[in-house]
PyMOL Python script that loads the backbone (N, CA, C, O; Angstrom):
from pymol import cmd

cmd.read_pdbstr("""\
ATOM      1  N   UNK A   1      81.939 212.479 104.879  1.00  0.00           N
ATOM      2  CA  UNK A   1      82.804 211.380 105.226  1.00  0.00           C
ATOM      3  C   UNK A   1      82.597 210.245 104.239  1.00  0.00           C
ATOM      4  O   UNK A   1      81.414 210.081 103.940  1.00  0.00           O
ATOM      5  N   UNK A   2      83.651 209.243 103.537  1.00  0.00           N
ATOM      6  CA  UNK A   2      83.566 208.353 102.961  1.00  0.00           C
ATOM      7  C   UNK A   2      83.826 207.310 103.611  1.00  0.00           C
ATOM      8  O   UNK A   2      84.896 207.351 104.219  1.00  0.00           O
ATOM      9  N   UNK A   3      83.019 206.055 103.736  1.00  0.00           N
ATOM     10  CA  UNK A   3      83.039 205.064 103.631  1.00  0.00           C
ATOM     11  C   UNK A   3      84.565 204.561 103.067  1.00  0.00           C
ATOM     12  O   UNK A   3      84.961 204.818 101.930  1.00  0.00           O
ATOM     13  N   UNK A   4      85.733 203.420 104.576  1.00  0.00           N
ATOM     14  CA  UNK A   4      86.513 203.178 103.709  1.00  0.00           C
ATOM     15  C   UNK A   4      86.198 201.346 104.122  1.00  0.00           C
ATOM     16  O   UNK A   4      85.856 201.023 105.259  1.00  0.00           O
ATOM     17  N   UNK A   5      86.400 200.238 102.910  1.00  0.00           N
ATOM     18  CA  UNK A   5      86.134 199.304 102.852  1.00  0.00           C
ATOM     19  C   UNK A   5      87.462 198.633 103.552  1.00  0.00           C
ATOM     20  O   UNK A   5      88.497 199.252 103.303  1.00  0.00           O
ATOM     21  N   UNK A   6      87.608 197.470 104.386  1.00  0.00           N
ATOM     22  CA  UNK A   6      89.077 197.024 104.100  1.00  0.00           C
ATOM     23  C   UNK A   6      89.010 195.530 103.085  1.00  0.00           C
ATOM     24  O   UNK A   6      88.058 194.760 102.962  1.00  0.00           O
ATOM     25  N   UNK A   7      90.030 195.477 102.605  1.00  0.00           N
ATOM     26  CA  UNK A   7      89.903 194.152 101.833  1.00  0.00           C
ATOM     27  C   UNK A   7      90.996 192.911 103.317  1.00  0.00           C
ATOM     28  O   UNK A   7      91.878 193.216 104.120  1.00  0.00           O
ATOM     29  N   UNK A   8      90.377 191.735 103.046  1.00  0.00           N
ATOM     30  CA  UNK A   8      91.501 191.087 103.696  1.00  0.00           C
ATOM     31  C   UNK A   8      92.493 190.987 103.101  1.00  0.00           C
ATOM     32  O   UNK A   8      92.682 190.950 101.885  1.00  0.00           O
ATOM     33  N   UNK A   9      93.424 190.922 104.229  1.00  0.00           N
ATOM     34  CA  UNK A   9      94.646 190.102 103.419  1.00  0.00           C
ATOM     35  C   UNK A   9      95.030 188.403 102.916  1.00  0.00           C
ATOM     36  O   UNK A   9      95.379 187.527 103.707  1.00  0.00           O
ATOM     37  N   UNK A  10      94.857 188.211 101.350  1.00  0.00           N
ATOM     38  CA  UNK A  10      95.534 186.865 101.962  1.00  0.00           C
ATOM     39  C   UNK A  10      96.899 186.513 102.234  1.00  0.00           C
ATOM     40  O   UNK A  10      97.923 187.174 102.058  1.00  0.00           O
ATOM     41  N   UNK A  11      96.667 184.839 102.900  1.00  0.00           N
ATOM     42  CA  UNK A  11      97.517 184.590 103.436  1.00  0.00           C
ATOM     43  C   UNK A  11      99.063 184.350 101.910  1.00  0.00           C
ATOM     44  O   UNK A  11      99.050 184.100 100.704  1.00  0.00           O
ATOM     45  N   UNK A  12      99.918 184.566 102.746  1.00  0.00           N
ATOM     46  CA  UNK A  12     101.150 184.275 101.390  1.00  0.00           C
ATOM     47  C   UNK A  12     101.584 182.860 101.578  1.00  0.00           C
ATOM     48  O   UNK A  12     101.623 182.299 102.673  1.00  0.00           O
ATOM     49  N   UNK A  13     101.926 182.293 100.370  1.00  0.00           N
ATOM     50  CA  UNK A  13     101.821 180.897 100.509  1.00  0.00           C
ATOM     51  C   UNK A  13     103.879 180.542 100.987  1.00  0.00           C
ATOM     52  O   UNK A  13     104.864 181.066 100.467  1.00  0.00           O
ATOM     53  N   UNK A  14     103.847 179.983 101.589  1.00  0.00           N
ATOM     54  CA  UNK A  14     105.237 179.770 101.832  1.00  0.00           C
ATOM     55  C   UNK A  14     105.683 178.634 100.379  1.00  0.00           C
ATOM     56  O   UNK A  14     105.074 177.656  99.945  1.00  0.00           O
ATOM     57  N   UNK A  15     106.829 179.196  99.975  1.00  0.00           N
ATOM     58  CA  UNK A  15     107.593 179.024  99.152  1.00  0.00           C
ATOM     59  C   UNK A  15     108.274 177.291  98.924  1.00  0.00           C
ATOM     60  O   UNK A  15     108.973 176.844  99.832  1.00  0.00           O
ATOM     61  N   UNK A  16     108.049 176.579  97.899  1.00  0.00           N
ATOM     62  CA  UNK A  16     108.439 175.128  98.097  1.00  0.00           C
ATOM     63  C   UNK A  16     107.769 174.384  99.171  1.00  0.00           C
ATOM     64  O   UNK A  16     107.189 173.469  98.585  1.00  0.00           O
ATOM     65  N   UNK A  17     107.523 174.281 100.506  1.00  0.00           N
ATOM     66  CA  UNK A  17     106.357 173.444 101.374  1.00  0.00           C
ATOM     67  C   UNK A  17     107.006 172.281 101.431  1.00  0.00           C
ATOM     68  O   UNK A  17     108.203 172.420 101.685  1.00  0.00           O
ATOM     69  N   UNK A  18     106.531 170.846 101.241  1.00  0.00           N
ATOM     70  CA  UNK A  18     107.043 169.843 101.624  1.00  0.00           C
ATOM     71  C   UNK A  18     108.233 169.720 100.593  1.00  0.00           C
ATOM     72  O   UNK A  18     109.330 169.347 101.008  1.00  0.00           O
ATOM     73  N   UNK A  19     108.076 169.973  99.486  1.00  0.00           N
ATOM     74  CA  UNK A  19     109.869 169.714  98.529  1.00  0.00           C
ATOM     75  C   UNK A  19     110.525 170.689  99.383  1.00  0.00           C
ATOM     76  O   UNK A  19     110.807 170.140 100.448  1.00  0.00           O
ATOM     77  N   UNK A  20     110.830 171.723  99.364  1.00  0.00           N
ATOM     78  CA  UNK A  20     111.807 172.288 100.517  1.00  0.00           C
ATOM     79  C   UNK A  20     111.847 171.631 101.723  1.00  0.00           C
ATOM     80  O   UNK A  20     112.998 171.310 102.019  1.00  0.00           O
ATOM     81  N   UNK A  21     111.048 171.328 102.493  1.00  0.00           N
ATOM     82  CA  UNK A  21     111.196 170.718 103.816  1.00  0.00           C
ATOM     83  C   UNK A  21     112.241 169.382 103.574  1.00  0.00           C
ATOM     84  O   UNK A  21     113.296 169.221 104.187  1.00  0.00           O
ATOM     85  N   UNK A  22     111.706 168.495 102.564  1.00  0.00           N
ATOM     86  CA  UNK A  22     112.448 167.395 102.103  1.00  0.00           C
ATOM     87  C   UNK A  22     113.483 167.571 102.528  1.00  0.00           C
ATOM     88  O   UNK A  22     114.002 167.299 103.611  1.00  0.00           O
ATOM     89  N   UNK A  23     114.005 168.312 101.160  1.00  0.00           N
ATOM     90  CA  UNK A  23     115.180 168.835 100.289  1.00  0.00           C
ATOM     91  C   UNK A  23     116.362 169.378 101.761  1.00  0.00           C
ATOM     92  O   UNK A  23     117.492 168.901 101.869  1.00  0.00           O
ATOM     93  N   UNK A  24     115.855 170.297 102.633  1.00  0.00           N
ATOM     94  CA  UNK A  24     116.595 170.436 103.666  1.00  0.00           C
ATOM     95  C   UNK A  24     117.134 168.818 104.300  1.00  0.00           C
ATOM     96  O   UNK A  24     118.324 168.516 104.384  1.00  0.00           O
ATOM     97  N   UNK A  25     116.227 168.088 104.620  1.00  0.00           N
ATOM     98  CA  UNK A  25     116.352 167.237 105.644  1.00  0.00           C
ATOM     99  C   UNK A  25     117.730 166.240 105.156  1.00  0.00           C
ATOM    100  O   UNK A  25     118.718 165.840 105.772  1.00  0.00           O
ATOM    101  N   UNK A  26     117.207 166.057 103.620  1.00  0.00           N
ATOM    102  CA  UNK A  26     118.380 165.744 103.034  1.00  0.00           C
ATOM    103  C   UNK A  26     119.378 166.141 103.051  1.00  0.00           C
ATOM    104  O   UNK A  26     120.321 165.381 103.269  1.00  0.00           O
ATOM    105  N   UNK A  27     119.539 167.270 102.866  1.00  0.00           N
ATOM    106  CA  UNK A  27     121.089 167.739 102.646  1.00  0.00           C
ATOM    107  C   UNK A  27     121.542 167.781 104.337  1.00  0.00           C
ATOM    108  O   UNK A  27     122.760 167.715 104.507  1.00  0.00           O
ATOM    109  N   UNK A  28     120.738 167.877 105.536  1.00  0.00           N
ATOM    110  CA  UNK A  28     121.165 167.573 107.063  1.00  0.00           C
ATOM    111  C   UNK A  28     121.546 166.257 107.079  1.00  0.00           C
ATOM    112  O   UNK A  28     122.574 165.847 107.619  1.00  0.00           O
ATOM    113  N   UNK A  29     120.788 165.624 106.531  1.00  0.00           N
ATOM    114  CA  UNK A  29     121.256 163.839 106.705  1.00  0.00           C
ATOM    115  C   UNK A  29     123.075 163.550 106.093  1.00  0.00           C
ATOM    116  O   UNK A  29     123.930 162.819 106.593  1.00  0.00           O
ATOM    117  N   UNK A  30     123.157 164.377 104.955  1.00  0.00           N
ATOM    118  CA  UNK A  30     124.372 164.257 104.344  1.00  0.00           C
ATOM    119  C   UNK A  30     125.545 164.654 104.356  1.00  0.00           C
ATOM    120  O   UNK A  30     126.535 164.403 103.669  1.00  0.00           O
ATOM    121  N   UNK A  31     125.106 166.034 106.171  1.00  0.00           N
ATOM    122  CA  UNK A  31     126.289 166.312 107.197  1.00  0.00           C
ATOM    123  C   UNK A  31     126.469 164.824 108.305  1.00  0.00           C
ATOM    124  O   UNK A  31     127.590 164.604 108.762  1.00  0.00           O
ATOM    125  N   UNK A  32     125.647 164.160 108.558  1.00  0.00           N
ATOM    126  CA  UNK A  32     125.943 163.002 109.740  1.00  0.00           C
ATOM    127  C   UNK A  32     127.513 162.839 109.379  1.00  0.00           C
ATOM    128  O   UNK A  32     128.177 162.973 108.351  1.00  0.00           O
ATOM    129  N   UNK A  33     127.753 162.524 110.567  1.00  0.00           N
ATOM    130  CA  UNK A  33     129.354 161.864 110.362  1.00  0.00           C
ATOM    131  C   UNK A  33     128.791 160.452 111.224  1.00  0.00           C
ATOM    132  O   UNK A  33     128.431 160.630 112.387  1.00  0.00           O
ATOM    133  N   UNK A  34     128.732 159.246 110.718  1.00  0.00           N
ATOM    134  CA  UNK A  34     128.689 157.988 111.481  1.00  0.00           C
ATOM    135  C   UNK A  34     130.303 157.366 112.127  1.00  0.00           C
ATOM    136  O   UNK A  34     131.387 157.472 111.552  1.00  0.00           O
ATOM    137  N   UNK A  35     130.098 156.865 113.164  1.00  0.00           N
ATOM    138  CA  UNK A  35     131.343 156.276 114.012  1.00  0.00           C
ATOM    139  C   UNK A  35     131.674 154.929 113.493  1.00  0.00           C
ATOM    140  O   UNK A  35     131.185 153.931 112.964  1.00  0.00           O
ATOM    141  N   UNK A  36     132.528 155.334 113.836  1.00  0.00           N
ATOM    142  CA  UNK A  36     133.050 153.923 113.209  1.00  0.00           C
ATOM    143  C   UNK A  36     132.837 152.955 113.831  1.00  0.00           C
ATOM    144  O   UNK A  36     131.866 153.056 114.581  1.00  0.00           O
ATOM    145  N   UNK A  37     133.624 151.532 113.843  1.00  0.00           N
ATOM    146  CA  UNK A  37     133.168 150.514 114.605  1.00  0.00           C
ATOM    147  C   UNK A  37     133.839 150.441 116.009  1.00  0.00           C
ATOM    148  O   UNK A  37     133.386 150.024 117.075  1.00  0.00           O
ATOM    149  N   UNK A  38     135.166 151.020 115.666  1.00  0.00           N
ATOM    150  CA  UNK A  38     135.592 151.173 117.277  1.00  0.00           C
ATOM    151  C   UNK A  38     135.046 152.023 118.055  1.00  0.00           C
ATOM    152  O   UNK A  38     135.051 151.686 119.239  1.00  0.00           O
ATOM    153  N   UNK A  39     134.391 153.389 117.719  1.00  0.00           N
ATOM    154  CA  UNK A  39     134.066 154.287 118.157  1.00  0.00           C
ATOM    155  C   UNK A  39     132.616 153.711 119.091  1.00  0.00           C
ATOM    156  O   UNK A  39     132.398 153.833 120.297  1.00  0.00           O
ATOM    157  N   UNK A  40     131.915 153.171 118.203  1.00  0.00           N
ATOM    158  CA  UNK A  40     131.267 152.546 118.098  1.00  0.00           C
ATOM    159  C   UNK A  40     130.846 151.458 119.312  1.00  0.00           C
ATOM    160  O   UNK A  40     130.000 151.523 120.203  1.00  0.00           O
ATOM    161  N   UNK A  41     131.561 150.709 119.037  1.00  0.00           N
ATOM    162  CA  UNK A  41     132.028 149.911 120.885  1.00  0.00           C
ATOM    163  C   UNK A  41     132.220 150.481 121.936  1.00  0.00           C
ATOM    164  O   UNK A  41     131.672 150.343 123.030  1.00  0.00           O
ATOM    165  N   UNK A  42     133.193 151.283 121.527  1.00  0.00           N
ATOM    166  CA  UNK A  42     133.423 152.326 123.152  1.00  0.00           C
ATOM    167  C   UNK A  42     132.299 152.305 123.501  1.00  0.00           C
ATOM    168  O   UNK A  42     131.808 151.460 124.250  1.00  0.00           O
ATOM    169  N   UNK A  43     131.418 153.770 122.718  1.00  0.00           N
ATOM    170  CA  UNK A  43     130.640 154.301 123.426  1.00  0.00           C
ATOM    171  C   UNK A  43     129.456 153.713 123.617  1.00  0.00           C
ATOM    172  O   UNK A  43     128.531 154.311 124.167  1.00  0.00           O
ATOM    173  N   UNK A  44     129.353 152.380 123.148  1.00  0.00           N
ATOM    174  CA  UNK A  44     128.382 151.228 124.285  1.00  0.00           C
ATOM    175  C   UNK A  44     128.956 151.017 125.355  1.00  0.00           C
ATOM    176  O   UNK A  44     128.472 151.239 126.465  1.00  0.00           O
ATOM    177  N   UNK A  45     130.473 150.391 125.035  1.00  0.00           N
ATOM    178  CA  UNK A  45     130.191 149.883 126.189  1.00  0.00           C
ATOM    179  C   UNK A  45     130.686 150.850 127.888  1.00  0.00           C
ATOM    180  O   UNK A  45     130.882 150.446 129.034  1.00  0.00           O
ATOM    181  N   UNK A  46     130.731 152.362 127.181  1.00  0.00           N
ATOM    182  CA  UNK A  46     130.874 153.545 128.145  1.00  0.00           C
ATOM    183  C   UNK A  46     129.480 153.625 128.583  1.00  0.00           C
ATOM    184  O   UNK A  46     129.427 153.560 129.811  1.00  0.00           O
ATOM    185  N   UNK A  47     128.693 153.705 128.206  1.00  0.00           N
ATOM    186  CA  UNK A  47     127.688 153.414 128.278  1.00  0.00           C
ATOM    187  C   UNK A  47     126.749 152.594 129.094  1.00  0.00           C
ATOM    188  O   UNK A  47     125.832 153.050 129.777  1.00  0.00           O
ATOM    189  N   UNK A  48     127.149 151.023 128.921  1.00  0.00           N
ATOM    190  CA  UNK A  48     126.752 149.979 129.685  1.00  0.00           C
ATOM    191  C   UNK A  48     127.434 149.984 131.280  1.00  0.00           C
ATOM    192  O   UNK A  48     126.796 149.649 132.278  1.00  0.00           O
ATOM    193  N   UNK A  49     128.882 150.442 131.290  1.00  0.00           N
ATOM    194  CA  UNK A  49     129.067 150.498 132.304  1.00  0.00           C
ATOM    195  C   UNK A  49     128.578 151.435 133.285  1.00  0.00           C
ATOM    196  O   UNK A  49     128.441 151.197 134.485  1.00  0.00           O
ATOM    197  N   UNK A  50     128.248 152.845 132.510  1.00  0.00           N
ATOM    198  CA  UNK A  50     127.289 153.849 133.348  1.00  0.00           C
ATOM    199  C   UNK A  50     126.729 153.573 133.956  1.00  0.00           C
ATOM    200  O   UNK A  50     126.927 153.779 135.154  1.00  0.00           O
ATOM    201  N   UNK A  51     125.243 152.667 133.293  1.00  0.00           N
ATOM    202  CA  UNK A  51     124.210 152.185 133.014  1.00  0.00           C
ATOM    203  C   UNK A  51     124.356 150.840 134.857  1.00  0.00           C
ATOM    204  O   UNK A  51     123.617 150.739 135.837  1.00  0.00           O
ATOM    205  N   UNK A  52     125.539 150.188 134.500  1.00  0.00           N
ATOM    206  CA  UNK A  52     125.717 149.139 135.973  1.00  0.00           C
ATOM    207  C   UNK A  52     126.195 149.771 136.906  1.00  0.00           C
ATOM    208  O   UNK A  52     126.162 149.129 137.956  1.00  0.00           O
ATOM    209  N   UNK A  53     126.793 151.133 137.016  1.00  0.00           N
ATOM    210  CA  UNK A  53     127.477 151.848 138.015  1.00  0.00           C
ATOM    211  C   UNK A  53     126.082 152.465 138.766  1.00  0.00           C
ATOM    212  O   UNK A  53     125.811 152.358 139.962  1.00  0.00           O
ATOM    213  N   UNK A  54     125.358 153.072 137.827  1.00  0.00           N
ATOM    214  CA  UNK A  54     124.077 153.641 138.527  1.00  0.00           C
ATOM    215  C   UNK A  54     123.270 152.548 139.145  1.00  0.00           C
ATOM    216  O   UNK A  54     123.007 152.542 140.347  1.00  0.00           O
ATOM    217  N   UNK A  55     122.768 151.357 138.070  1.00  0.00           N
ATOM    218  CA  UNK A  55     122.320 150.297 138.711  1.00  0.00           C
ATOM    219  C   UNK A  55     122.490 149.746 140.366  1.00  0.00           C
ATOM    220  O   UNK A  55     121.601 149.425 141.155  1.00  0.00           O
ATOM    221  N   UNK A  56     123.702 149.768 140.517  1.00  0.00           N
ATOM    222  CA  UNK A  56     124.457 149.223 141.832  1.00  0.00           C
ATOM    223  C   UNK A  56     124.633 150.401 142.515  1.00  0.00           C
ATOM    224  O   UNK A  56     125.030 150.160 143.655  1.00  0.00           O
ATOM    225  N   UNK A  57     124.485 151.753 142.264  1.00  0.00           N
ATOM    226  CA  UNK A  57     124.420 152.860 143.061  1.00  0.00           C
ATOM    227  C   UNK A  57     122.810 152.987 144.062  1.00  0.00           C
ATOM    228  O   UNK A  57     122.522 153.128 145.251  1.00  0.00           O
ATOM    229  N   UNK A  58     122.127 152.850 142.859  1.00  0.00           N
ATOM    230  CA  UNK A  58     120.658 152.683 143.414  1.00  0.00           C
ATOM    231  C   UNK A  58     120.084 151.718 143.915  1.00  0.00           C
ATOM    232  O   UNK A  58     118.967 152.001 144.349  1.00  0.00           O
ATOM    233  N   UNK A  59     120.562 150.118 144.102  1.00  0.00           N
ATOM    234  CA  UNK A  59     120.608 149.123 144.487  1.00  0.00           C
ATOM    235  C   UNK A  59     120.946 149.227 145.947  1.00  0.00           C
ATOM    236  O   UNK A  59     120.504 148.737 146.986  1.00  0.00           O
ATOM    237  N   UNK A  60     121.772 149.941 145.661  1.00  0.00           N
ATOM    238  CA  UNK A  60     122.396 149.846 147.683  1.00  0.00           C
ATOM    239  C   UNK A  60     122.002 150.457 148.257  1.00  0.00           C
ATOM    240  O   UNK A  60     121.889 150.167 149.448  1.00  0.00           O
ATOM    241  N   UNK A  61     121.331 152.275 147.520  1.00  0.00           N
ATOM    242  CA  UNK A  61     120.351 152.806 148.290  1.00  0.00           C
ATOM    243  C   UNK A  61     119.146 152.330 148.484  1.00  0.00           C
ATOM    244  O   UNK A  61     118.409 153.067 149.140  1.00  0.00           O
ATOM    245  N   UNK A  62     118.798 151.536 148.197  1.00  0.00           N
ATOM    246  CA  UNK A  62     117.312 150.819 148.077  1.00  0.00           C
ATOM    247  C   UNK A  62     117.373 150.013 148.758  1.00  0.00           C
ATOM    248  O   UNK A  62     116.277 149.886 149.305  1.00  0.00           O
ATOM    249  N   UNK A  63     118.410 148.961 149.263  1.00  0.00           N
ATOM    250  CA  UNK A  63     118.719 147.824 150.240  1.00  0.00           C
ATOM    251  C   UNK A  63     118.899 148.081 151.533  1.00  0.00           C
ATOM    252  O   UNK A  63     118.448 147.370 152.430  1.00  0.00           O
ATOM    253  N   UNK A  64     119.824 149.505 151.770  1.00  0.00           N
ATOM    254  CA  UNK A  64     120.117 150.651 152.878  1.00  0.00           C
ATOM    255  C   UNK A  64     118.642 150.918 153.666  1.00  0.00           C
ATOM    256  O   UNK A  64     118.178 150.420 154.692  1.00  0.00           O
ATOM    257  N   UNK A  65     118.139 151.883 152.765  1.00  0.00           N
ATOM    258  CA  UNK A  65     116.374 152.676 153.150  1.00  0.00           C
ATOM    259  C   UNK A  65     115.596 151.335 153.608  1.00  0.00           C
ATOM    260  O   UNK A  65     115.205 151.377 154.774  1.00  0.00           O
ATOM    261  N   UNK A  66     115.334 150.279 152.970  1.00  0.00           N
ATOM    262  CA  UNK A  66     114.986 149.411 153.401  1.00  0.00           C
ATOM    263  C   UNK A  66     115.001 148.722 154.621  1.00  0.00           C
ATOM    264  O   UNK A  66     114.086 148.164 155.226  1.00  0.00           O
ATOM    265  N   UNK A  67     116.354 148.869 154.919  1.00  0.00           N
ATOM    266  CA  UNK A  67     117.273 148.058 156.200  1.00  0.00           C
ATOM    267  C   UNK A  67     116.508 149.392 157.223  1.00  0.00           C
ATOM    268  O   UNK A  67     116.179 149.131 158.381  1.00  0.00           O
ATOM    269  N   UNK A  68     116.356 150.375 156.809  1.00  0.00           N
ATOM    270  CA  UNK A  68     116.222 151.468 157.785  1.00  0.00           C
ATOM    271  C   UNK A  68     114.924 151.601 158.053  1.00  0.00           C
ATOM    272  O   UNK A  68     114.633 152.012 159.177  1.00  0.00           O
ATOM    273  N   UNK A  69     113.905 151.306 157.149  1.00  0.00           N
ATOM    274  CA  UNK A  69     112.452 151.625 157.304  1.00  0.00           C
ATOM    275  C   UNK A  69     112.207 150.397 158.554  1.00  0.00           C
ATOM    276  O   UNK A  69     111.780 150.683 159.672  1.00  0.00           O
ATOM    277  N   UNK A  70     112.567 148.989 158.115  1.00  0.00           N
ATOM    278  CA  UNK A  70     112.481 147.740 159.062  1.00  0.00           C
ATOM    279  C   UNK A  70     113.209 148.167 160.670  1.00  0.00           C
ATOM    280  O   UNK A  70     112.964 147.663 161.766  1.00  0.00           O
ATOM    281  N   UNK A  71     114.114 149.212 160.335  1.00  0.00           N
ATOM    282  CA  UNK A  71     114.866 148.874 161.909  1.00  0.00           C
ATOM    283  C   UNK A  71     114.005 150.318 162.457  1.00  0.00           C
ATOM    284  O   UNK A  71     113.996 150.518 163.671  1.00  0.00           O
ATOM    285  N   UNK A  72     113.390 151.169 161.669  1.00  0.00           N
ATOM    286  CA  UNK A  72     112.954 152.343 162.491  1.00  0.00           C
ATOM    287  C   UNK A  72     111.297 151.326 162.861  1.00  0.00           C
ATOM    288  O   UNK A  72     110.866 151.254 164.012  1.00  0.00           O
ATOM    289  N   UNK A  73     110.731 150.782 161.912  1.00  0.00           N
ATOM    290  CA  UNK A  73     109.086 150.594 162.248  1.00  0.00           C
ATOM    291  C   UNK A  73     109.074 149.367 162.867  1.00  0.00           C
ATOM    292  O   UNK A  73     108.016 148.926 163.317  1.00  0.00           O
ATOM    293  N   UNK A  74     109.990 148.822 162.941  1.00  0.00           N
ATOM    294  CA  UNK A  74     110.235 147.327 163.335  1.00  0.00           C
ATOM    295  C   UNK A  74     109.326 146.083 162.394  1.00  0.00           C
ATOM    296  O   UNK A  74     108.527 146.410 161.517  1.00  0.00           O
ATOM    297  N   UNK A  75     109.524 145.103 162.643  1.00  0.00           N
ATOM    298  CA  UNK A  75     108.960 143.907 161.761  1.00  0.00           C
ATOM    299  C   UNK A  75     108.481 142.707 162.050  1.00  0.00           C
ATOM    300  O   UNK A  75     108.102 141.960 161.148  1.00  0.00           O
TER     301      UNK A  75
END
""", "prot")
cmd.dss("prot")
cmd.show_as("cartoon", "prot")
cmd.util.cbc("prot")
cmd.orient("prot")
């Protein structure tokens, strides 16, 4: 019987590293499409109004539960 040795393997170095990584990110940045300024407004202020609809949604449940914890445990 012979003796078989193994050698390791090394590791393979990945190709370009941070200049490729760059180089991608760049050319992703240079698909963005930015909104314009009207676009822009809208979707703040679609947004902001969400933002007060939920506000005042959760407001009244919170004022409600409240009203209810006081009238079930009394005060």
């Amino acid at each position: 019987m012979t003796a078989t040795t193994t050698v390791p393997k090394t590791p393979k170095r990945r190709s370009g590293g941070v200049r490729l990584f760059l180089r991608q990110v760049v050319a992703e940045l240079k698909k963005v499409v930015r909104p314009t300024r009207n676009e822009l407004i809208t979707y703040t202020s679609v947004v902001l109004v969400f933002v007060l609809a939920v506000m005042t949604y959760v407001s009244i449940l919170d004022y409600g539960f409240g009203k209810l914890v006081l009238l079930v445990f009394g005060s």
